[in-house]
N, CA, C and O atoms as a GROMACS GRO file, in nm:
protein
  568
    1UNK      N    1  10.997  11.245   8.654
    1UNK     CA    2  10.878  11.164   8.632
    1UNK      C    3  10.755  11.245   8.671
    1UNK      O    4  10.743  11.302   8.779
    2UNK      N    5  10.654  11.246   8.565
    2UNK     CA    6  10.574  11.320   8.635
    2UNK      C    7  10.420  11.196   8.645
    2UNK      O    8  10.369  11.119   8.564
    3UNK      N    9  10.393  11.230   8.774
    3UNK     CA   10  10.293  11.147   8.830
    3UNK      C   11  10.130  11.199   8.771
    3UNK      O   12  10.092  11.314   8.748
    4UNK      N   13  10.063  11.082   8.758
    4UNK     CA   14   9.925  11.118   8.682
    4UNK      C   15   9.833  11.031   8.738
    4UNK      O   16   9.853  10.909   8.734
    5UNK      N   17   9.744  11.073   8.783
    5UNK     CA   18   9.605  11.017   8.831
    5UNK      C   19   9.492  10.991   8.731
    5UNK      O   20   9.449  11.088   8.669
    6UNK      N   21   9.448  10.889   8.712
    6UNK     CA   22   9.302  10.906   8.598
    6UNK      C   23   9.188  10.843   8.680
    6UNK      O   24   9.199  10.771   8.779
    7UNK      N   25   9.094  10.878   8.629
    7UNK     CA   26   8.949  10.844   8.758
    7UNK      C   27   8.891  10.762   8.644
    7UNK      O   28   8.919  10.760   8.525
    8UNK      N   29   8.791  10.688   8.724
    8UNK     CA   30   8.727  10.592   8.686
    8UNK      C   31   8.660  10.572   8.519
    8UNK      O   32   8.652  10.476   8.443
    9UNK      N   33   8.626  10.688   8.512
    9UNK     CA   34   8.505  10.754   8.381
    9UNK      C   35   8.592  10.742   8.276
    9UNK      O   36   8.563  10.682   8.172
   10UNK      N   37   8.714  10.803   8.299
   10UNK     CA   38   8.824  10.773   8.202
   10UNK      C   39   8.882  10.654   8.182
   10UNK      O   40   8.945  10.646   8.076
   11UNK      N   41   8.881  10.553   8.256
   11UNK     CA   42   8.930  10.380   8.254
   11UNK      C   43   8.833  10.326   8.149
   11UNK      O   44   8.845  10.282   8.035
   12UNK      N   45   8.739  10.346   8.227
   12UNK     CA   46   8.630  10.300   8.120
   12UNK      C   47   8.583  10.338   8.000
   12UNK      O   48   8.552  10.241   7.931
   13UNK      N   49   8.564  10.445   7.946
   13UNK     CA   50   8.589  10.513   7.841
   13UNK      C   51   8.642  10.483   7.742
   13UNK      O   52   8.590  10.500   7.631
   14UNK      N   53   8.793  10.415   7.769
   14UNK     CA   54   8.920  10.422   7.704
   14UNK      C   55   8.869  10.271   7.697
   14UNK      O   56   8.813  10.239   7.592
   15UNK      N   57   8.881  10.180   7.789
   15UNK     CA   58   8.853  10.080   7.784
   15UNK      C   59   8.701  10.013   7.689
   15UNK      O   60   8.688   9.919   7.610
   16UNK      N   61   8.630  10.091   7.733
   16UNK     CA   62   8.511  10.050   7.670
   16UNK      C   63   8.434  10.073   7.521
   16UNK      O   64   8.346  10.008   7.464
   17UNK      N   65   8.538  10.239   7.469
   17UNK     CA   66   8.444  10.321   7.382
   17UNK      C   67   8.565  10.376   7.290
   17UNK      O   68   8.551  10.422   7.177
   18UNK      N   69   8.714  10.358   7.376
   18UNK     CA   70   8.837  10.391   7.259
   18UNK      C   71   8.853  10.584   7.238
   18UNK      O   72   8.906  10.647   7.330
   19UNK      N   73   8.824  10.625   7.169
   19UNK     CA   74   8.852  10.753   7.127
   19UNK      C   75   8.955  10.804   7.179
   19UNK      O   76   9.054  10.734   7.201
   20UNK      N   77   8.952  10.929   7.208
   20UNK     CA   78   9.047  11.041   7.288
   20UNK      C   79   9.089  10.969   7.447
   20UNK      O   80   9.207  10.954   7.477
   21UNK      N   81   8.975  10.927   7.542
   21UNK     CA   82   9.022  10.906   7.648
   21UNK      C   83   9.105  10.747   7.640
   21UNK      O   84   9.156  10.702   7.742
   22UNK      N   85   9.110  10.685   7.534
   22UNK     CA   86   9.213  10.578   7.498
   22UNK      C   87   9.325  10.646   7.476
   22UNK      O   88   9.424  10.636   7.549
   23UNK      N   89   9.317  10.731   7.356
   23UNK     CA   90   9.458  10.774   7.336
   23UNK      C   91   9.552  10.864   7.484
   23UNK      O   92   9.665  10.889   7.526
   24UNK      N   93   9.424  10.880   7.509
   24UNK     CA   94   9.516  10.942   7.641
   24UNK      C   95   9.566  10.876   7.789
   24UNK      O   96   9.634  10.932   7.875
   25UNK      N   97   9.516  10.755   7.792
   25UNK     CA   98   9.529  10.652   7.858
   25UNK      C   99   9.655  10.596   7.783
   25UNK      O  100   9.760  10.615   7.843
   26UNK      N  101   9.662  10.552   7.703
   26UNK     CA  102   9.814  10.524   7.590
   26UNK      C  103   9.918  10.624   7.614
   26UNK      O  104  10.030  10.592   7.654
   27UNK      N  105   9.892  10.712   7.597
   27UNK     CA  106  10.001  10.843   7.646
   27UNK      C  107  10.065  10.838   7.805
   27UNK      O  108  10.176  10.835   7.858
   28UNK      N  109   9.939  10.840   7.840
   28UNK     CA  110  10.023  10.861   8.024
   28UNK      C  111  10.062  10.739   8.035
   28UNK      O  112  10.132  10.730   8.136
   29UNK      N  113  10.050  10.627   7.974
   29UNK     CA  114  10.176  10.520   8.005
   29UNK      C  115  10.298  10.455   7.964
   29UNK      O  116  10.338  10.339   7.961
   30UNK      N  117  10.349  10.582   7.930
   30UNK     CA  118  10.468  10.620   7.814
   30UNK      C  119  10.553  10.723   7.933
   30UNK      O  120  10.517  10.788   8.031
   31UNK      N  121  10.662  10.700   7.876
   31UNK     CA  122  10.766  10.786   7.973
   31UNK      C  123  10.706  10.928   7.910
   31UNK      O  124  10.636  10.921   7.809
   32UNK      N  125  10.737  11.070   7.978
   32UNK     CA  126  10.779  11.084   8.160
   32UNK      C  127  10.675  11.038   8.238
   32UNK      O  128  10.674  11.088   8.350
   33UNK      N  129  10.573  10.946   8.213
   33UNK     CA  130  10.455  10.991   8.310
   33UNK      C  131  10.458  10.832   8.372
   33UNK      O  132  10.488  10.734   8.303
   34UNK      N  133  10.421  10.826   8.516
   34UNK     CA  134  10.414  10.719   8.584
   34UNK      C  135  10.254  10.750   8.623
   34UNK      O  136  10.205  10.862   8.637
   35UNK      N  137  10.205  10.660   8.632
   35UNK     CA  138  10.050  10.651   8.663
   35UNK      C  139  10.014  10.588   8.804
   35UNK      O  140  10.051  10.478   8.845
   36UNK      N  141   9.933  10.685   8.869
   36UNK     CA  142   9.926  10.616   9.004
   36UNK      C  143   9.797  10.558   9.041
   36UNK      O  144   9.701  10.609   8.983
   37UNK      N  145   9.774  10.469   9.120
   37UNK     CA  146   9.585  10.396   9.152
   37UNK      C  147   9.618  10.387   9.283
   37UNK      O  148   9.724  10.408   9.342
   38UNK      N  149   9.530  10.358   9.312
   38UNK     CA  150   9.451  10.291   9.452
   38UNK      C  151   9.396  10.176   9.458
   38UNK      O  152   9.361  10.138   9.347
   39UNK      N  153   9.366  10.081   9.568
   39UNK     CA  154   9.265  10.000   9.555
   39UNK      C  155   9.130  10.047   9.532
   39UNK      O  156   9.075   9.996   9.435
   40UNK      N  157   9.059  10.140   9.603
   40UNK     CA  158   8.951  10.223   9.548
   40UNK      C  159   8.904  10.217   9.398
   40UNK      O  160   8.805  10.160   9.352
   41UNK      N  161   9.029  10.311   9.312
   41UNK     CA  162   8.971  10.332   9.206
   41UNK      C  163   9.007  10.188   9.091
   41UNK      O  164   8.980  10.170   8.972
   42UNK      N  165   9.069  10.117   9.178
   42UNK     CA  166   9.085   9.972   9.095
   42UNK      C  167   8.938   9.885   9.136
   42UNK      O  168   8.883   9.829   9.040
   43UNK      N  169   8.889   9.875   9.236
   43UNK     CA  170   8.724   9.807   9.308
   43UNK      C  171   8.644   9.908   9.226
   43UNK      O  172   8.535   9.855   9.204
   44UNK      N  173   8.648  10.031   9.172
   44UNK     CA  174   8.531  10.107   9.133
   44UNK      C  175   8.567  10.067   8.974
   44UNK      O  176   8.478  10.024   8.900
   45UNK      N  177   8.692  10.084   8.932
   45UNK     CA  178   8.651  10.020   8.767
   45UNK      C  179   8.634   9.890   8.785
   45UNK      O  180   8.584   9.886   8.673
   46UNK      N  181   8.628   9.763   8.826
   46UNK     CA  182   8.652   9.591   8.854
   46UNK      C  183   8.444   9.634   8.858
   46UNK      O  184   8.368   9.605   8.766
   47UNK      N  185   8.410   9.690   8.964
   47UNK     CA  186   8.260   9.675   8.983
   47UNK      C  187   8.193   9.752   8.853
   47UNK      O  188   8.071   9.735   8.853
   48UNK      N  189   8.237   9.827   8.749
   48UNK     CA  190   8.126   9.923   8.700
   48UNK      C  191   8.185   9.834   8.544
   48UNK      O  192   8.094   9.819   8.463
   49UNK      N  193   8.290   9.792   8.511
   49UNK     CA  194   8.339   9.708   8.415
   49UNK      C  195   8.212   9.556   8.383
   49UNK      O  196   8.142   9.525   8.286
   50UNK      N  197   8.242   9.479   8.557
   50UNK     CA  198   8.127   9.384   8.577
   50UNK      C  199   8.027   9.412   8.568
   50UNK      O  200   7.972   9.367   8.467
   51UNK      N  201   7.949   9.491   8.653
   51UNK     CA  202   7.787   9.557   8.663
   51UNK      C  203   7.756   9.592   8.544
   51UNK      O  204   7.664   9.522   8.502
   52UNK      N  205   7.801   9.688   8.451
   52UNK     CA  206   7.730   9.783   8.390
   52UNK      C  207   7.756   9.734   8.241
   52UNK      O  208   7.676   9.732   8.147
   53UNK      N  209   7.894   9.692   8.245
   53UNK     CA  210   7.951   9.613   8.102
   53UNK      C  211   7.913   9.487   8.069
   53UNK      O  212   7.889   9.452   7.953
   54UNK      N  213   7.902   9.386   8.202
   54UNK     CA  214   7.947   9.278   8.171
   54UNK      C  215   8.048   9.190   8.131
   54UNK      O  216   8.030   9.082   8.074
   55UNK      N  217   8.188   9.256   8.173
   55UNK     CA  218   8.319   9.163   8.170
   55UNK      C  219   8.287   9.050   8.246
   55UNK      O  220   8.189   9.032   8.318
   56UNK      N  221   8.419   8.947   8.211
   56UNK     CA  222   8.420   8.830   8.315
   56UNK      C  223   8.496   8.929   8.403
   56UNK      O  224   8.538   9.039   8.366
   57UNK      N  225   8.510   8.868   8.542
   57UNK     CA  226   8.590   8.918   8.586
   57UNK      C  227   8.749   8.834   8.555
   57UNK      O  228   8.837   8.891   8.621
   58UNK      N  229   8.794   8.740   8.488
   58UNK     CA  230   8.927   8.776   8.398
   58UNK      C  231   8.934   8.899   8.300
   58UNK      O  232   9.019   8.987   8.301
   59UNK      N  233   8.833   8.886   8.223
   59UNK     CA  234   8.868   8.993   8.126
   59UNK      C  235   8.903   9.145   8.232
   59UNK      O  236   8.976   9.236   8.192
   60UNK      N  237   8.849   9.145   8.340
   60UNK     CA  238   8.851   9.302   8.433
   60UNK      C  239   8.979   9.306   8.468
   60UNK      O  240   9.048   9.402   8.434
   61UNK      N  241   9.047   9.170   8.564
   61UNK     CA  242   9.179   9.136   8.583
   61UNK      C  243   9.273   9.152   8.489
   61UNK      O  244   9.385   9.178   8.533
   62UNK      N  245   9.262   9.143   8.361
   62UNK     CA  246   9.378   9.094   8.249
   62UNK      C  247   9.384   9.267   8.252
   62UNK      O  248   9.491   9.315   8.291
   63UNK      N  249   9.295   9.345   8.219
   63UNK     CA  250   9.265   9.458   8.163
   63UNK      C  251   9.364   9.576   8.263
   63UNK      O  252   9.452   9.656   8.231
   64UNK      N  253   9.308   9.546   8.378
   64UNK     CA  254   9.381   9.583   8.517
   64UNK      C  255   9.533   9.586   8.530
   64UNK      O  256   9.594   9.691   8.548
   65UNK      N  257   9.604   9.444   8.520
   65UNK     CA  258   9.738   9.411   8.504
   65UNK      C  259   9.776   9.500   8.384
   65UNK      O  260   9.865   9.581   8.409
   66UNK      N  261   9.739   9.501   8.288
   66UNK     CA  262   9.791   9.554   8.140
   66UNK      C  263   9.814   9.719   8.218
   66UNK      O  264   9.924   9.768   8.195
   67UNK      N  265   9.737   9.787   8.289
   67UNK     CA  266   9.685   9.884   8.267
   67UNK      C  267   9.773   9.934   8.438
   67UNK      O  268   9.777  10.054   8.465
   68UNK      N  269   9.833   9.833   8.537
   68UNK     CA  270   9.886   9.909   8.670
   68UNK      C  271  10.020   9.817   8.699
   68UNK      O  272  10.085   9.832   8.802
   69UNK      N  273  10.050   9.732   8.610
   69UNK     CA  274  10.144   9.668   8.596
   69UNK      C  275  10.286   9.766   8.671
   69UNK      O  276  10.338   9.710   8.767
   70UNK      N  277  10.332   9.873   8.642
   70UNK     CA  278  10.427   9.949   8.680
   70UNK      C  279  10.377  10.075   8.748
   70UNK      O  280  10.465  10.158   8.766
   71UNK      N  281  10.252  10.108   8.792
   71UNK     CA  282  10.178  10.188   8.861
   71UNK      C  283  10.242  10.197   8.979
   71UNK      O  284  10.313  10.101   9.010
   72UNK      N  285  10.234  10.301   9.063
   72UNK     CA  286  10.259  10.350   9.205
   72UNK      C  287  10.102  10.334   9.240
   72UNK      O  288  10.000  10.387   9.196
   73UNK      N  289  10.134  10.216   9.363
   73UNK     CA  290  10.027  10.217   9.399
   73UNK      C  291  10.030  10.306   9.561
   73UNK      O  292  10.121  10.298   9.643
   74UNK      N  293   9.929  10.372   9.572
   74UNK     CA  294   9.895  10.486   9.695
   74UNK      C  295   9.760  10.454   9.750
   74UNK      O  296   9.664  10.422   9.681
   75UNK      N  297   9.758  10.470   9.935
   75UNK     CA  298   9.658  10.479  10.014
   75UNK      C  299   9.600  10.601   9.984
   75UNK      O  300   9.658  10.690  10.047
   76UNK      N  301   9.510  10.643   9.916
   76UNK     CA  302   9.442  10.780   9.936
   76UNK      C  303   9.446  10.843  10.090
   76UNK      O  304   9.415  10.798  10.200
   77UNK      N  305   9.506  10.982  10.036
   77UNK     CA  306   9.479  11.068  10.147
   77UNK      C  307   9.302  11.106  10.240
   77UNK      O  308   9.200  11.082  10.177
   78UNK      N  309   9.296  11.142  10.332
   78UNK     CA  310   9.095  11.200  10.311
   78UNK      C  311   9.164  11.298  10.299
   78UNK      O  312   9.278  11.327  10.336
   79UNK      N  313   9.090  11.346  10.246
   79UNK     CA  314   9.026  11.467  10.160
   79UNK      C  315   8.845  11.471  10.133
   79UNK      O  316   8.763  11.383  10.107
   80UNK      N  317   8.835  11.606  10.150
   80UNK     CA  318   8.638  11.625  10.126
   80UNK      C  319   8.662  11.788  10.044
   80UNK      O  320   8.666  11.900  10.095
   81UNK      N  321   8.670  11.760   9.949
   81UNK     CA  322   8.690  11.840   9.847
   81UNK      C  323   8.588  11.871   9.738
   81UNK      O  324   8.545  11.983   9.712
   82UNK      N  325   8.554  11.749   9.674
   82UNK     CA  326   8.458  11.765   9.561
   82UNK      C  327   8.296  11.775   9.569
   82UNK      O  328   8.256  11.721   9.672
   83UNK      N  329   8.194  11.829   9.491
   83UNK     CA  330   8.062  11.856   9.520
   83UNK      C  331   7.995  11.658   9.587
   83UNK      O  332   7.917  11.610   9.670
   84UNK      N  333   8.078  11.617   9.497
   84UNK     CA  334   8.027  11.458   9.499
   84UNK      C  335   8.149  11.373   9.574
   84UNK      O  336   8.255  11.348   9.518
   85UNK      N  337   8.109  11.321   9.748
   85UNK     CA  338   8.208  11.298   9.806
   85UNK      C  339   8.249  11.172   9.743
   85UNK      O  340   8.354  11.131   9.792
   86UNK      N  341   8.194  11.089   9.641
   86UNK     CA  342   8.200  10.978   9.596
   86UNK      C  343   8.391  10.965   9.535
   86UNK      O  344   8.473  10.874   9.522
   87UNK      N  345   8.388  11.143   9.508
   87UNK     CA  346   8.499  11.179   9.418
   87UNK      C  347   8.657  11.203   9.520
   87UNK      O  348   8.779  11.214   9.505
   88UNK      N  349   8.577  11.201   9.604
   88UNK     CA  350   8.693  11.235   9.724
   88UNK      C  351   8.827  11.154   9.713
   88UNK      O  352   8.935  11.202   9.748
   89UNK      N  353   8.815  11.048   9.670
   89UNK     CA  354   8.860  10.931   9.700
   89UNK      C  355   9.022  10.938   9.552
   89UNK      O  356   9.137  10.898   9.566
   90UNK      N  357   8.970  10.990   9.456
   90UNK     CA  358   9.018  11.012   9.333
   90UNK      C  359   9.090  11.124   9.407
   90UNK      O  360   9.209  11.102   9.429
   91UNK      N  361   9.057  11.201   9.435
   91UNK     CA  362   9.163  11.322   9.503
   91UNK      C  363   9.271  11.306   9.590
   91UNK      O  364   9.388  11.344   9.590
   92UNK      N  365   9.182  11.221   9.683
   92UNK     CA  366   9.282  11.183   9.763
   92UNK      C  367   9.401  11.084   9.750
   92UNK      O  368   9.499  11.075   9.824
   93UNK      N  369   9.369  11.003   9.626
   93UNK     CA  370   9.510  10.932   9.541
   93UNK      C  371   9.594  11.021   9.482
   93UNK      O  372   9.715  11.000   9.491
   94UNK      N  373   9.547  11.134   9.413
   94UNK     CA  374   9.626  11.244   9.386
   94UNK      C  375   9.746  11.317   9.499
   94UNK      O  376   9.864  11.343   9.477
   95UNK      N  377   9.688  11.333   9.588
   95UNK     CA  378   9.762  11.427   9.696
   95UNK      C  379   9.834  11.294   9.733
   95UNK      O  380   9.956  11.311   9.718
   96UNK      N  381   9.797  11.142   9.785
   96UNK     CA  382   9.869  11.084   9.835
   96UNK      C  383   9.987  11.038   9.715
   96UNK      O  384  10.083  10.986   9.772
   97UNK      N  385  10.001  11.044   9.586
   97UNK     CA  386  10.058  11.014   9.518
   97UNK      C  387  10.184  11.122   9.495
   97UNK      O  388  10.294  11.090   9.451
   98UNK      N  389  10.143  11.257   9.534
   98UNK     CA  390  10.198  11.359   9.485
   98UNK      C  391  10.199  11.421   9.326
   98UNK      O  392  10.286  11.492   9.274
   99UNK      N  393  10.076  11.371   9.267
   99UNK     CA  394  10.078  11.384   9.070
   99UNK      C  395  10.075  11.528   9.076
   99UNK      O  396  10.059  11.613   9.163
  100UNK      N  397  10.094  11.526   8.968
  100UNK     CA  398  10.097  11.676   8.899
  100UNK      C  399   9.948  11.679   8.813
  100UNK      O  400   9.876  11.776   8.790
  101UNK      N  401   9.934  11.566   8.784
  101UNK     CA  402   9.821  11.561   8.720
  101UNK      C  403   9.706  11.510   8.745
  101UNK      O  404   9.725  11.398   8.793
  102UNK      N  405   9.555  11.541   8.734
  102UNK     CA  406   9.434  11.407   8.758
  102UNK      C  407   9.348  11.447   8.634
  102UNK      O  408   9.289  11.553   8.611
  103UNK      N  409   9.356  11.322   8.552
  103UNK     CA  410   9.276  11.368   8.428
  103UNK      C  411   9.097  11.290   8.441
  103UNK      O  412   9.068  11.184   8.498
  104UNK      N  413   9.029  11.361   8.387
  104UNK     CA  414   8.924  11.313   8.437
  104UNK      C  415   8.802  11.370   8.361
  104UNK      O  416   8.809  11.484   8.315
  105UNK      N  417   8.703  11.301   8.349
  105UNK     CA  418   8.590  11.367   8.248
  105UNK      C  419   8.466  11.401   8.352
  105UNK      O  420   8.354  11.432   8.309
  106UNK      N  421   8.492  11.394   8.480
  106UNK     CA  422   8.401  11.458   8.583
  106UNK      C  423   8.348  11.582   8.631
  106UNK      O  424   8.429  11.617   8.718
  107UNK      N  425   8.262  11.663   8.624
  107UNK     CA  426   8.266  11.774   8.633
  107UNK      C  427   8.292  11.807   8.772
  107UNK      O  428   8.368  11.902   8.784
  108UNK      N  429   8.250  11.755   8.884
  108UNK     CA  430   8.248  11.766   9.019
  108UNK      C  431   8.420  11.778   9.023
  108UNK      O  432   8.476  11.862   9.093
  109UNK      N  433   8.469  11.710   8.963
  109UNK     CA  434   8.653  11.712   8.974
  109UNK      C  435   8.690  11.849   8.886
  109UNK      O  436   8.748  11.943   8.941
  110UNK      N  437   8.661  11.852   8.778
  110UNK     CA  438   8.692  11.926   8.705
  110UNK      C  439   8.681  12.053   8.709
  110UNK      O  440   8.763  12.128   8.656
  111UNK      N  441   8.548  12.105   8.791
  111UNK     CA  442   8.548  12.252   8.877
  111UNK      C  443   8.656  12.272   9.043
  111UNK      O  444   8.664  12.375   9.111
  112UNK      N  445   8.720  12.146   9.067
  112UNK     CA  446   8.808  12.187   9.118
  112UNK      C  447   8.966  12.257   9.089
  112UNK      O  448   9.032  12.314   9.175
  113UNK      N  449   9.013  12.234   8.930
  113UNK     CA  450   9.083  12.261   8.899
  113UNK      C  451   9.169  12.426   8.993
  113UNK      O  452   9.097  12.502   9.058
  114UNK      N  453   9.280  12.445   8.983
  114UNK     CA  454   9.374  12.356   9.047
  114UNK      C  455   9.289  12.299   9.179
  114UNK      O  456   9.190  12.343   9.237
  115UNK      N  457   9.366  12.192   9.198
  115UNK     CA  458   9.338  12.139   9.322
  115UNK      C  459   9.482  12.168   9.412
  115UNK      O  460   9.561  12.118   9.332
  116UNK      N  461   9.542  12.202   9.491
  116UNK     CA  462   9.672  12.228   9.536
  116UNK      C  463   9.779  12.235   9.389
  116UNK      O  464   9.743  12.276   9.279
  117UNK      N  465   9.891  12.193   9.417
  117UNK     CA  466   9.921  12.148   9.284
  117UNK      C  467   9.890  12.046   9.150
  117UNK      O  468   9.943  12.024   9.041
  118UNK      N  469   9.787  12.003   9.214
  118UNK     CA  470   9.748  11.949   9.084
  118UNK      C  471   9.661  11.987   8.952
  118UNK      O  472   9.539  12.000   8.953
  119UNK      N  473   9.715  11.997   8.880
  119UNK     CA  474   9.630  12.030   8.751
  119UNK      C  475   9.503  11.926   8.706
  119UNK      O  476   9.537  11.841   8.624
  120UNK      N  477   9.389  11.922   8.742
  120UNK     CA  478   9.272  11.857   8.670
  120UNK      C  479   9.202  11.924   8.504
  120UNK      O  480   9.158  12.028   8.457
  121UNK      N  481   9.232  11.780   8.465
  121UNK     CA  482   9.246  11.813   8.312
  121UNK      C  483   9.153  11.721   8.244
  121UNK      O  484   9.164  11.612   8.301
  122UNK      N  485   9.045  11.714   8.126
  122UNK     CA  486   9.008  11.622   8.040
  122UNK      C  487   9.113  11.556   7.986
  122UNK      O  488   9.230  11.596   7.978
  123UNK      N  489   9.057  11.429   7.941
  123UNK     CA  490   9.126  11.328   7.816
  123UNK      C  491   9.242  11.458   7.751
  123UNK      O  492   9.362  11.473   7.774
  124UNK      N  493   9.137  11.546   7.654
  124UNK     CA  494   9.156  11.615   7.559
  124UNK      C  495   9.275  11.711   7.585
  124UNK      O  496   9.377  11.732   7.521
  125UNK      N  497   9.224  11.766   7.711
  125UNK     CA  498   9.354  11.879   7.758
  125UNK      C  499   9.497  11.809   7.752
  125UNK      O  500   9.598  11.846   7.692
  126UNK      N  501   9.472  11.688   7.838
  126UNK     CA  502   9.589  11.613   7.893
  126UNK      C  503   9.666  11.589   7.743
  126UNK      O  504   9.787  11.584   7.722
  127UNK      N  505   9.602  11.580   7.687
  127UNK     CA  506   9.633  11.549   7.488
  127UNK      C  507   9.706  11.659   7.458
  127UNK      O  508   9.785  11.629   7.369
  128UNK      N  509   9.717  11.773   7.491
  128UNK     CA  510   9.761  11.889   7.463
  128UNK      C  511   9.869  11.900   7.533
  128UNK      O  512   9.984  11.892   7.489
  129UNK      N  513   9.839  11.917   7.639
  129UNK     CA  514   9.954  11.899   7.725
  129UNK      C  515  10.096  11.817   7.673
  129UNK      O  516  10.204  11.872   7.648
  130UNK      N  517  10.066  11.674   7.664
  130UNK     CA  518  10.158  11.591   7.617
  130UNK      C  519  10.264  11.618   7.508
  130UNK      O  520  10.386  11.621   7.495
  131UNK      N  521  10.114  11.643   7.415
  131UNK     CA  522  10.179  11.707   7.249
  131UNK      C  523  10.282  11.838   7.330
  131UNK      O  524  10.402  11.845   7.306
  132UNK      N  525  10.227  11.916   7.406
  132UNK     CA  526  10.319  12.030   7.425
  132UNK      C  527  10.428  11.985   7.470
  132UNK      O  528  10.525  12.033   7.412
  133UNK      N  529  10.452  11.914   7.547
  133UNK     CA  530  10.633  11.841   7.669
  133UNK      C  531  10.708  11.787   7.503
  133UNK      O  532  10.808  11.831   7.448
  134UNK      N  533  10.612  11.676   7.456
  134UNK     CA  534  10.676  11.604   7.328
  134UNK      C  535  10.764  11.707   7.278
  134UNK      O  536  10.886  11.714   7.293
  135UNK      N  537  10.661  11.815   7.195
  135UNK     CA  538  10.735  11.936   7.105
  135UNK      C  539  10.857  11.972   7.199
  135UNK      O  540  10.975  11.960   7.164
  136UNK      N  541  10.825  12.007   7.292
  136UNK     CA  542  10.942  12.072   7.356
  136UNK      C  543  11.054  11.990   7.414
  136UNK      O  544  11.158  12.050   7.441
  137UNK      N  545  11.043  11.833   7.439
  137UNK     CA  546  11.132  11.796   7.433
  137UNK      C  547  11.234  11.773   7.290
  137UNK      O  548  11.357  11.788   7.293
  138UNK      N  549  11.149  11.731   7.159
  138UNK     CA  550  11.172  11.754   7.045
  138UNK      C  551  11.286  11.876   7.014
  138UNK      O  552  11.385  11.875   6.941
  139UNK      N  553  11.236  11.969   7.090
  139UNK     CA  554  11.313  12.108   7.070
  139UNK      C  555  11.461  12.098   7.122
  139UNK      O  556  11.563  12.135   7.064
  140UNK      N  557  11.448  12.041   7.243
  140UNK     CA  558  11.564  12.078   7.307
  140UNK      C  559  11.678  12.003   7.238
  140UNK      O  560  11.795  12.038   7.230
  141UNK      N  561  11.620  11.897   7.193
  141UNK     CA  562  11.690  11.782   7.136
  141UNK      C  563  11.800  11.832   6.981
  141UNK      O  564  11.902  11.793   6.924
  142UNK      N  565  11.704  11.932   6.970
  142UNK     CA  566  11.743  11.970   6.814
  142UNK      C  567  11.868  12.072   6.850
  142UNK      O  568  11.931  12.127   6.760
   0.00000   0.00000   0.00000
């Protein structure tokens, strides 16, 4: 199973605007990948969904359940890692989760790449990525 972190920018994104960071939100919740949250980054999409969107907060809830229903949920580690400590918090679900992955459209995250073992990746990369395991599971299969 490989574990995957997504930060806020990307919830919403996917949620709000569809494109690439949808499809890639659709992907990581497809086997091998288990998706991990926090309360953190569940209170930071619930507030920026309400504030900035205007959901009810059912529509934030329904959206939420759909979306951590089989999630590993993790206490973030501290960690003070990123230019923007706001981001800390996203990291530190990573390390406490153990992912392999944190996909994310942040730059403050995204100049951390690697972060220990974790790979920080866009929507787009993570898209690549996937397509690549797919093919190659494809392969082995054949």
């Amino acid at each position: 199973m490989i574990v995957v972190v997504t930060d806020t920018s990307v919830y919403v994104s996917a949620l709000v605007f569809g494109g690439i960071p949808r499809a890639a939100l659709t992907a990581i919740m497809l086997s091998p990948y288990r998706l991990a949250v926090s309360v953190e980054l569940q209170a930071e999409l619930a507030d920026t969904l309400g504030n900035k969107f205007g959901w009810a907060p059912k529509r934030v809830a329904d959206a939420g359940h759909r979306l951590w229903a089989d999630a590993l949920w993790c206490k973030p580690a501290k960690v003070r890692a990123s230019r923007d400590p706001d981001d800390d918090h996203v990291l530190g679900c990573a390390v406490s989760a153990d992912a392999q992955l944190l996909v994310t459209g942040d730059k403050d995250l995204l100049t951390l790449h690697p972060y220990n073992a974790i790979a920080i990746v866009t929507p787009s990369q993570f898209l690549a990525i996937h397509a690549e395991r797919a093919k190659a599971a494809r392969d082995d299969r054949s």
